[in-house]
N, C-alpha and C positions, 0 to 999 in steps of 0.2 A: 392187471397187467397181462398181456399176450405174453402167451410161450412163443419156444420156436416152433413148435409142433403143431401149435393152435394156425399160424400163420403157414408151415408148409403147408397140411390141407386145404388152406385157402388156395395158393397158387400153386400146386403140384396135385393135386389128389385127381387120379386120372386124367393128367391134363391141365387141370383147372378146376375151381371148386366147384363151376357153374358156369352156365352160359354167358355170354357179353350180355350186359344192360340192356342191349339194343334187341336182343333175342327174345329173355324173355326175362319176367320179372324174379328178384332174388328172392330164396326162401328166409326167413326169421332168424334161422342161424347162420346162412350161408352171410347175410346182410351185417349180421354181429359181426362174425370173423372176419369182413371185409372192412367195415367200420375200425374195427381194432388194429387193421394193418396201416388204414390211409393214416388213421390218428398219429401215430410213429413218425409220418412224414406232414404233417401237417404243423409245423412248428418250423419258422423262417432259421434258427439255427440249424437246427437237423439237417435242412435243405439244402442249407448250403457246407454243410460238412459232407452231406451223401455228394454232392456236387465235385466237390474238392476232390473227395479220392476215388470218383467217378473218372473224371480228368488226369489224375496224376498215372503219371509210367505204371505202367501194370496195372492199372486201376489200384492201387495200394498205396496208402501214406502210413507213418508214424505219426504217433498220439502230439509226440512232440513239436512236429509241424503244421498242426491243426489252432493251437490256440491264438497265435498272433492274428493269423486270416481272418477268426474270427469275431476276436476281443472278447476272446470269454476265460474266465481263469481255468487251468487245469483239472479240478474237477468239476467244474459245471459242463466241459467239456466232454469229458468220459462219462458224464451224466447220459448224455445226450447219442453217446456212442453207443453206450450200452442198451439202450433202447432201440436204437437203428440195429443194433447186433441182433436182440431177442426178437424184434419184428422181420428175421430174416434176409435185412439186405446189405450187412456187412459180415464177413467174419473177423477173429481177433485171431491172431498169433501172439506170441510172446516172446521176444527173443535180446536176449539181455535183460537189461533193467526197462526195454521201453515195449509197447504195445505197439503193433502195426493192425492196421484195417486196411480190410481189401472188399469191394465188391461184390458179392454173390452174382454170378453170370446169370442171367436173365428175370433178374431179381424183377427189377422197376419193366423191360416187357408183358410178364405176365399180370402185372396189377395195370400195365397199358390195355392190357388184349380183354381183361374182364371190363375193364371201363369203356371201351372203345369199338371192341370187335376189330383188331389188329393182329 
């Protein structure tokens, strides 16, 4: 499982972990760590849960307004949250009984800008 730590240094360490694709080829590890992040989003539920509170006011939903959108029961949901949280592109707050996810700002840019040169 990726940390978050593992996945900042992909997309924050200096910058960025490494050059765009298009620059120049990934090193062995830079490739693992990058691997390990698209993984996170590579799963059509994910995608569209990072979608959802991508969209929503603030870029923030509650856990509670995520499962119906999706058709998936409550914790297979937060299954999937939690994953998107630890690979860096949502955070959780807590407040009450329910969990909110928000966005991390320039989250999905800089996995644009390694893939693309953007």
């Amino acid at each position: 499982m990726v940390t978050m730590l593992e996945v900042t240094d992909v997309t924050t360490r200096g910058g960025s972990c490494c050059a765009p694709l298009v620059k120049e080829p990934l090193g062995r590890s830079d490739a693992a760590e990058l691997a390990a992040t698209l993984k996170a989003l590579a799963d059509p539920a994910r995608l569209r849960l990072l979608s959802i509170v991508a969209s929503s006011e603030g870029q923030e939903a509650c856990v509670c307004d995520l499962t119906d959108p999706i058709g998936l029961s409550q914790p297979t949901v937060s299954h999937h949250l939690k994953i998107l949280t630890e690979a860096g592109f949502l955070t959780r707050s807590k407040r009450g009984t329910w969990a909110y996810f928000a966005l991390v700002p320039d989250a999905l840019e800089k996995v644009g800008h390694i893939l693309l040169d953007q």
